[in-house]
C-alpha positions as CSV (number, residue, x, y, z in Angstrom):
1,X,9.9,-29.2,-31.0
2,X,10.2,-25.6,-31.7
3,X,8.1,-25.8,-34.5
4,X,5.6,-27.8,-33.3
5,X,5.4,-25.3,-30.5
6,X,5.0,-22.5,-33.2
7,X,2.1,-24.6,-35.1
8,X,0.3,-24.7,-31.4
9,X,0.7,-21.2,-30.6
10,X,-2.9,-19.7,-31.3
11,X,-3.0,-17.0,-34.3
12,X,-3.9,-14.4,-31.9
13,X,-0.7,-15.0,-29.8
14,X,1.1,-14.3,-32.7
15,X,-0.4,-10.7,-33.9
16,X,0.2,-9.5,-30.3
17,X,3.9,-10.2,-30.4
18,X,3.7,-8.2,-33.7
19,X,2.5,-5.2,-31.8
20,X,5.9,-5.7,-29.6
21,X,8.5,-6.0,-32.2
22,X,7.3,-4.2,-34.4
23,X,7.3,-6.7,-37.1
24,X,4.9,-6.9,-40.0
25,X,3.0,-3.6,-38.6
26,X,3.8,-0.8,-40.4
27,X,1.4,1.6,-38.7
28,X,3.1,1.5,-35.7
29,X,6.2,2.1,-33.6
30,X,7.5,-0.7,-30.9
31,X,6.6,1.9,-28.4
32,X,2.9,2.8,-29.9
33,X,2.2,-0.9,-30.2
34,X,3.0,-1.4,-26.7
35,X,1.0,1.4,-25.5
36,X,-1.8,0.1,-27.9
37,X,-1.4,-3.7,-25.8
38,X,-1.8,-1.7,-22.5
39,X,-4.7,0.3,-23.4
40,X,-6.6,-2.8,-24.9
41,X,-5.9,-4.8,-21.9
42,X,-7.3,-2.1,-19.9
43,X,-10.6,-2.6,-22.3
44,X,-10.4,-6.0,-22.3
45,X,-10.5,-6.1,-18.5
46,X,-13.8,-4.4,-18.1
47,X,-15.4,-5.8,-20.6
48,X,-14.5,-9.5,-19.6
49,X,-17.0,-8.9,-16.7
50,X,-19.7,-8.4,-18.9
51,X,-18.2,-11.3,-21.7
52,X,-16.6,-13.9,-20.1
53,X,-15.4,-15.5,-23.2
54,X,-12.9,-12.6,-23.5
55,X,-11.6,-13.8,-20.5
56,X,-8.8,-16.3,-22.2
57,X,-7.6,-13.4,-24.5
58,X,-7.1,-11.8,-21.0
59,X,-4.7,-14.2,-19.8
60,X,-2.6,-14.6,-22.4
61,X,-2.1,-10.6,-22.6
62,X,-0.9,-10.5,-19.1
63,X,1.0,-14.1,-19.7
64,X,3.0,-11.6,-22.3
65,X,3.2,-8.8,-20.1
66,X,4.4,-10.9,-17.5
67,X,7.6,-12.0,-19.8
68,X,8.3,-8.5,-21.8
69,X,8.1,-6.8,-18.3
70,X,10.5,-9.0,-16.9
71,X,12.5,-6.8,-14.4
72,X,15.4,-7.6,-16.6
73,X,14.2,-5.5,-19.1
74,X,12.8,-2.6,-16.3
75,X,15.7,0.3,-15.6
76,X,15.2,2.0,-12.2
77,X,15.9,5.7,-12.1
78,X,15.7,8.2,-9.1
79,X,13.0,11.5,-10.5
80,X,14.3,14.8,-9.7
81,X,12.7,18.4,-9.9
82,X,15.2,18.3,-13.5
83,X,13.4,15.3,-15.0
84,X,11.2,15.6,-18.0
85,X,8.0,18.0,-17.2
86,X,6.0,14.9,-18.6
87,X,7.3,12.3,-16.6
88,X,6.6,14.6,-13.1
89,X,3.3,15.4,-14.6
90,X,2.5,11.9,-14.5
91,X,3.5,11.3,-11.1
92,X,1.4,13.6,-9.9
93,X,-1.3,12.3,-12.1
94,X,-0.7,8.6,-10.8
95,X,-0.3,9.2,-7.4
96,X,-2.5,6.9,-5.9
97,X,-2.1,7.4,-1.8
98,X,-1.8,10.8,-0.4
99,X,-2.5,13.1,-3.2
100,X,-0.5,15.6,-5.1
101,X,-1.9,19.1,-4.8
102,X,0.2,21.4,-6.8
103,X,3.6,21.5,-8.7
104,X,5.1,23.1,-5.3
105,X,4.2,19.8,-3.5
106,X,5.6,17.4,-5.9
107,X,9.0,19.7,-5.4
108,X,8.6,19.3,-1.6
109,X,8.6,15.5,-2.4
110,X,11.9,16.3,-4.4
111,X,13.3,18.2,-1.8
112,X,17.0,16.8,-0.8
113,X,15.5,14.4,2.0
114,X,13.1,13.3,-0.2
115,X,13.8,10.4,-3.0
116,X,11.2,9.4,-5.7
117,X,12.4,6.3,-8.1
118,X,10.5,4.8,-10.4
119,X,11.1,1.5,-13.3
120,X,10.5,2.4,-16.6
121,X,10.8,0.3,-19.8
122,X,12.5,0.6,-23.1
123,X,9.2,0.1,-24.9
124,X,7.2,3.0,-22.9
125,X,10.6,6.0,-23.0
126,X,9.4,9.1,-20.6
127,X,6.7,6.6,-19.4
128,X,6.8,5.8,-14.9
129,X,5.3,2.3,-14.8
130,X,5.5,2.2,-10.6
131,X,6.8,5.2,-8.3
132,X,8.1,5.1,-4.5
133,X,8.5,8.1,-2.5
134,X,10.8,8.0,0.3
135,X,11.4,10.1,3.4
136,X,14.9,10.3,4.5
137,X,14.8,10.8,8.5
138,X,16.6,10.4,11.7
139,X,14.0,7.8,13.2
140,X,10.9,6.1,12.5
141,X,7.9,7.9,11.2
142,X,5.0,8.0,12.8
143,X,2.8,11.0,11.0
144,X,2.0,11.2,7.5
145,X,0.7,14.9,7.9
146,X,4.7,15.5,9.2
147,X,6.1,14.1,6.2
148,X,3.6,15.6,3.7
149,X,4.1,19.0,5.5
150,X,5.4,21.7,3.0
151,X,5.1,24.3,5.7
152,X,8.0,24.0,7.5
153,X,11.0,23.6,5.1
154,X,13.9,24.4,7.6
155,X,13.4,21.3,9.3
156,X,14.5,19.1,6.2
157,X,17.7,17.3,7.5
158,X,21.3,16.5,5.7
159,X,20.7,13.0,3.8
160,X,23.8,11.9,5.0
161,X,22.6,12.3,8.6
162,X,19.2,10.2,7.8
163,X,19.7,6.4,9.5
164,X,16.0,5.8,8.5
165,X,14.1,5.5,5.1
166,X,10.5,5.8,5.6
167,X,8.3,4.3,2.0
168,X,5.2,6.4,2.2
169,X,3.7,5.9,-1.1
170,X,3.6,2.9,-4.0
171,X,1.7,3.9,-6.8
172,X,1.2,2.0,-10.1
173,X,0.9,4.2,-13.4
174,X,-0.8,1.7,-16.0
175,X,-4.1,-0.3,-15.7
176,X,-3.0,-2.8,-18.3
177,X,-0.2,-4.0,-16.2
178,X,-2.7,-5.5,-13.3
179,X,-1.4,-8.8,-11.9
180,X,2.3,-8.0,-13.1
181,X,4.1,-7.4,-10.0
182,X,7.4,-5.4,-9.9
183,X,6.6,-3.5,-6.4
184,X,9.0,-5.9,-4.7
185,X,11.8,-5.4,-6.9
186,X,11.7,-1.8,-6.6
187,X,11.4,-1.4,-2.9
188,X,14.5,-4.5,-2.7
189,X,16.4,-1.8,-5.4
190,X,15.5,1.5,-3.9
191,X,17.0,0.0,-0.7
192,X,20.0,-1.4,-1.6
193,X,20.6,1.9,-3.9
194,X,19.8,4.1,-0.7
195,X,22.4,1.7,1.3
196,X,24.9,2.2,-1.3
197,X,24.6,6.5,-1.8
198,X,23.7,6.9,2.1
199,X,25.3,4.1,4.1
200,X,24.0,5.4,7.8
201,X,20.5,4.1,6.5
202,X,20.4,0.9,8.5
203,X,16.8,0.7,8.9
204,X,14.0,0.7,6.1
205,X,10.4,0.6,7.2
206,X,6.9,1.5,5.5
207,X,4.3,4.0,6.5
208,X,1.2,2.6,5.5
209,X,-2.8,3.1,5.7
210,X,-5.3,0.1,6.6
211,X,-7.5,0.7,3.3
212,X,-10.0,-1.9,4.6
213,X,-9.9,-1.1,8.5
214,X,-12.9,1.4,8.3
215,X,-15.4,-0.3,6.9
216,X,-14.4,-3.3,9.1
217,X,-14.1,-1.8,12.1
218,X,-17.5,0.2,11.9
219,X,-18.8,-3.4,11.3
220,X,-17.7,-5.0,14.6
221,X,-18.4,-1.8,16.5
222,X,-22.0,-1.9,14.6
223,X,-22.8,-5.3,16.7
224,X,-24.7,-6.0,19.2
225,X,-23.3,-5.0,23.2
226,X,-19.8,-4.9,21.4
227,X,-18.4,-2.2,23.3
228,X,-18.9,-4.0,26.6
229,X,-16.7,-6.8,25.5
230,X,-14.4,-4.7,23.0
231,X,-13.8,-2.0,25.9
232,X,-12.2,-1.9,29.4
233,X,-14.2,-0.5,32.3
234,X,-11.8,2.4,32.4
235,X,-11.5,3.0,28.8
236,X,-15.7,2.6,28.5
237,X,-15.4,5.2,31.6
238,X,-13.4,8.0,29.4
239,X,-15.3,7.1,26.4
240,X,-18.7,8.0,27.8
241,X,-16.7,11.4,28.9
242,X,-15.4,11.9,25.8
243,X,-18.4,11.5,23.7
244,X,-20.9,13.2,25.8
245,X,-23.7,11.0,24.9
246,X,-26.6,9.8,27.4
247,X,-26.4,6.2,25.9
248,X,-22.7,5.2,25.1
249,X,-22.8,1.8,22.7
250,X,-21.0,1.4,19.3
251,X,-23.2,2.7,17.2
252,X,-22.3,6.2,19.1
253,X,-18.9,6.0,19.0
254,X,-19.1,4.9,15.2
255,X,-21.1,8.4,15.0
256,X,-18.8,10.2,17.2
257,X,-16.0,9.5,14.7
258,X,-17.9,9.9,11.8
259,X,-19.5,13.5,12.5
260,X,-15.9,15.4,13.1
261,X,-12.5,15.5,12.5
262,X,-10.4,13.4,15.1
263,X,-7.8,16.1,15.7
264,X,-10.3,18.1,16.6
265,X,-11.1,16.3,19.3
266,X,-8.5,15.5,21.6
267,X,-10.5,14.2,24.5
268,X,-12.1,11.5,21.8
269,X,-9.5,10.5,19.9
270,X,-7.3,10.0,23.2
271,X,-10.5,8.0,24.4
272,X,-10.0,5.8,21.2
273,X,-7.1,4.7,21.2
274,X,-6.7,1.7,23.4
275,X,-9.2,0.2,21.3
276,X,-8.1,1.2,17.7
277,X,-4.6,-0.2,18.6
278,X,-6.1,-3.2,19.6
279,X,-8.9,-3.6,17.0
280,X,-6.3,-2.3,14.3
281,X,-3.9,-5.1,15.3
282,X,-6.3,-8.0,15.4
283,X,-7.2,-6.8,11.7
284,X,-3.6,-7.3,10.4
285,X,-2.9,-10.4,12.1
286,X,-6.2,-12.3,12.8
287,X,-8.8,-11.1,9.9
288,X,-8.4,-13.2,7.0
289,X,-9.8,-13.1,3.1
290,X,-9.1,-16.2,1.1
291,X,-7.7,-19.0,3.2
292,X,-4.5,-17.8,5.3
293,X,-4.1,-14.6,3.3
294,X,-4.8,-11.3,5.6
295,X,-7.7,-9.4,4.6
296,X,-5.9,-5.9,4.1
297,X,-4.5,-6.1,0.9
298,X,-1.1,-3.6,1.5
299,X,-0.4,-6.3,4.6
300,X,-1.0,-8.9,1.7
301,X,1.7,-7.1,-0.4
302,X,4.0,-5.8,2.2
303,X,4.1,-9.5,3.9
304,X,4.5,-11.3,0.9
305,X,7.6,-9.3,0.0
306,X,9.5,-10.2,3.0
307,X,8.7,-7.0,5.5
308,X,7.2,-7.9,9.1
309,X,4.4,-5.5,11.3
310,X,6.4,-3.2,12.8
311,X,4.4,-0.7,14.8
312,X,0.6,1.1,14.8
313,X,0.4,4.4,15.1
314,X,-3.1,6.1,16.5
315,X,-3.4,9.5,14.7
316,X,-0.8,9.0,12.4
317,X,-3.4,10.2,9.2
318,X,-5.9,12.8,10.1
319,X,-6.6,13.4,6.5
320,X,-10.2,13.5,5.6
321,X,-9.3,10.0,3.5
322,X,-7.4,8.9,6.4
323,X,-10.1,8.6,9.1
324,X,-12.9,7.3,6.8
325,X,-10.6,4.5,5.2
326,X,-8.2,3.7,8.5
327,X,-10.2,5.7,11.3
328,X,-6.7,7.3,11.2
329,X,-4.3,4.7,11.9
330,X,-1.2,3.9,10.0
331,X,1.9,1.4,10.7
332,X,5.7,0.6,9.6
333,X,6.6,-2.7,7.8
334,X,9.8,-3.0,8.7
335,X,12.6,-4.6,6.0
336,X,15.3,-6.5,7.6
337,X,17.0,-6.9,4.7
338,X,18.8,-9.7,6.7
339,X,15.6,-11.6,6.8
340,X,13.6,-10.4,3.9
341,X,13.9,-13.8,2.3
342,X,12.9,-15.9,5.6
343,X,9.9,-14.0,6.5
344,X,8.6,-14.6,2.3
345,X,9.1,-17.9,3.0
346,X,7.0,-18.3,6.0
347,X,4.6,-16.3,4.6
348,X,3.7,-17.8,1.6
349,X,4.3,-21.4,2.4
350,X,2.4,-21.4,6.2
351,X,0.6,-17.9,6.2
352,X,2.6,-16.9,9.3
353,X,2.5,-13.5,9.9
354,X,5.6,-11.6,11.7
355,X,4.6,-9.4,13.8
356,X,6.6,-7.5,16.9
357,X,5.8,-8.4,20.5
358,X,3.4,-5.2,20.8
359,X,1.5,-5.8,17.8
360,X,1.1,-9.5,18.7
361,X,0.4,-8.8,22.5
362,X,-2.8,-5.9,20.9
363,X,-3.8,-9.2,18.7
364,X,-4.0,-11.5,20.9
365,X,-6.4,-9.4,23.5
366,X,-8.5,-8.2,20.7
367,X,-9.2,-11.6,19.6
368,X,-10.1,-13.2,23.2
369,X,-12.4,-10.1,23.4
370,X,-14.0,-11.1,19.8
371,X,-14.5,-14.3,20.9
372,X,-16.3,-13.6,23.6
373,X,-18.7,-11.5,21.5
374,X,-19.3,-14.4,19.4
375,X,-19.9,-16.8,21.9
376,X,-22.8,-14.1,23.0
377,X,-24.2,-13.9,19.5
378,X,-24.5,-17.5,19.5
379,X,-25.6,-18.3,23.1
């Protein structure tokens, strides 16, 4: 059987596991090959669109990658202002959701109520393949700008006071490695490593951005008459204060929050927020891509992994990125480790998506007020 297995196994199949062991390739190390493999999947990616009978050769790279990055095989280690200057140089490189300005902000991140863990593999030494940062705090975060902040350093607190760790970033380090998933693991490891060194932690949650909730909000808001329906009499009535506009509709508001910072305005963005929490809860929980699968794709990950919606917070990134991609919002998956495996299994077998009271209570009154703006489109 094994060799008839080897006699099927395509010739190209073969070189590639050369480039991994090393075997029968002079030129290069175990760790150069494997770098090689993740740059020329990288290649191969783009250029599949373009020649789609590179397409197989694809698959069966990331079939390989899928078995030689095996979390048995990935070592989890917590970065620390004393690890390798090319290591930290690539975090700040790879940082993928709220940028790294300077090597003083990547120490702030390092600070003693900060954590940053990362796998790495034997084949890639000095190499992060995924990074978390963490926020040790004394409750639930609700402000990006307040973790990020580097200005105020004498409110740090003693890590073995925190009862909370706050996940504010996830950020993958290699383009080759696309569709091989270790983000769970490491999120499931950084917590029960926290658990273990800190054991007042009790409560692990996320602070995350809507990526998609922009661009999909400025689309419902771009409809016809959708404020009337999407807004309250009283909330239209501070609104139309608020934006100081002869003519208030969506295509104004859209404008409103388009043409200035939000925290610059704190008549406006107290105007918006009945209406972002409700139209940023109906996105998480109603708005769907393919089939039963949310349309965001963090609530696709975070879900799938076993967290549930915890809580939307309105002004919670007033970043420049943060209001064009989430109009500002932000919001905690929560990880009941007690329940991590349930909640993976209701999600991926019936689609159902855990939510907390409030969040489903903002749903389910965004959705009747969609409804009733697609029953005027079509009568």
């Amino acid at each position: 059987m094994a060799l008839l297995r080897r006699s099927l196994c395509p010739a190209w199949i073969k070189m590639l596991k050369c480039f991994n062991s090393g075997v029968e390739l002079d030129t290069f190390s175990k760790s150069t090959g494997m770098r090689f493999l993740l740059d020329f999947r990288t290649d191969l990616m783009h250029n599949a669109k373009t020649y789609p009978l590179l397409k197989p050769l694809d698959l069966d790279i990331k079939e390989l990658f899928q078995t030689w990055f095996d979390f048995g095989f990935l070592s989890m280690e917590q970065l620390t202002w004393s690890s390798s200057a090319t290591t930290l140089n690539q975090v700040i490189q790879y940082e993928a959701v709220h940028k790294i300005a300077s090597w003083d902000d990547l120490r702030h991140r390092l600070e003693k109520d900060r954590r940053v863990y990362s796998f790495f593999h034997p084949r890639l030494p000095g190499t992060p393949l995924i990074f978390v940062e963490v926020a040790l705090q004394l409750q639930i975060a609700g402000s990006i700008q307040r973790i990020l902040d580097t200005t105020h350093p004498e409110l740090a607190i003693d890590p073995a006071e925190a009862t909370v760790a706050v996940f504010y970033s996830i950020s993958n380090t290699q383009v080759g490695l696309q569709g091989v998933s270790f983000g769970n693991l490491l999120i499931k490891r950084v917590a029960a490593s926290l658990q273990k060194d800190l054991p007042n932690i009790k409560t692990f949650v996320t602070l995350s951005p809507l990526p998609g909730f922009g661009v999909w909000c400025r689309d419902k808001l771009g409809e016809p008459d959708s404020l009337k329906l999407l807004v309250k009499p009283e909330e239209l009535a501070a609104l139309k204060d608020a934006s100081s506009v002869s003519e208030i509709n969506g295509a104004a508001i859209v404008a409103a929050i388009d043409n200035q910072p939000l925290k610059d305005d704190p008549k406006l963005s107290a105007a918006l927020e009945p209406l972002m929490l409700r139209l940023g809860a109906h996105y998480l929980v109603n708005a769907k891509g393919r089939g039963t699968s949310p349309i965001d794709p963090v609530a696709r990950f975070h879900l799938a992994n076993g967290a549930y919606i915890h809580k939307l917070h309105w002004m919670a990134d007033t970043s420049p990125k943060g209001q064009q991609q989430s109009i500002t919002l932000m919001l905690n998956y929560y990880y009941d480790l007690s329940q991590i495996e349930e909640n993976h299994e209701n999600f991926a077998h019936n689609g159902y998506i855990n939510a907390t009271d409030e969040v489903k209570a903002f749903a389910r009154e965004a959705q009747a007020m969609l409804a009733s703006l697609a029953a005027g489109a079509l009568g």
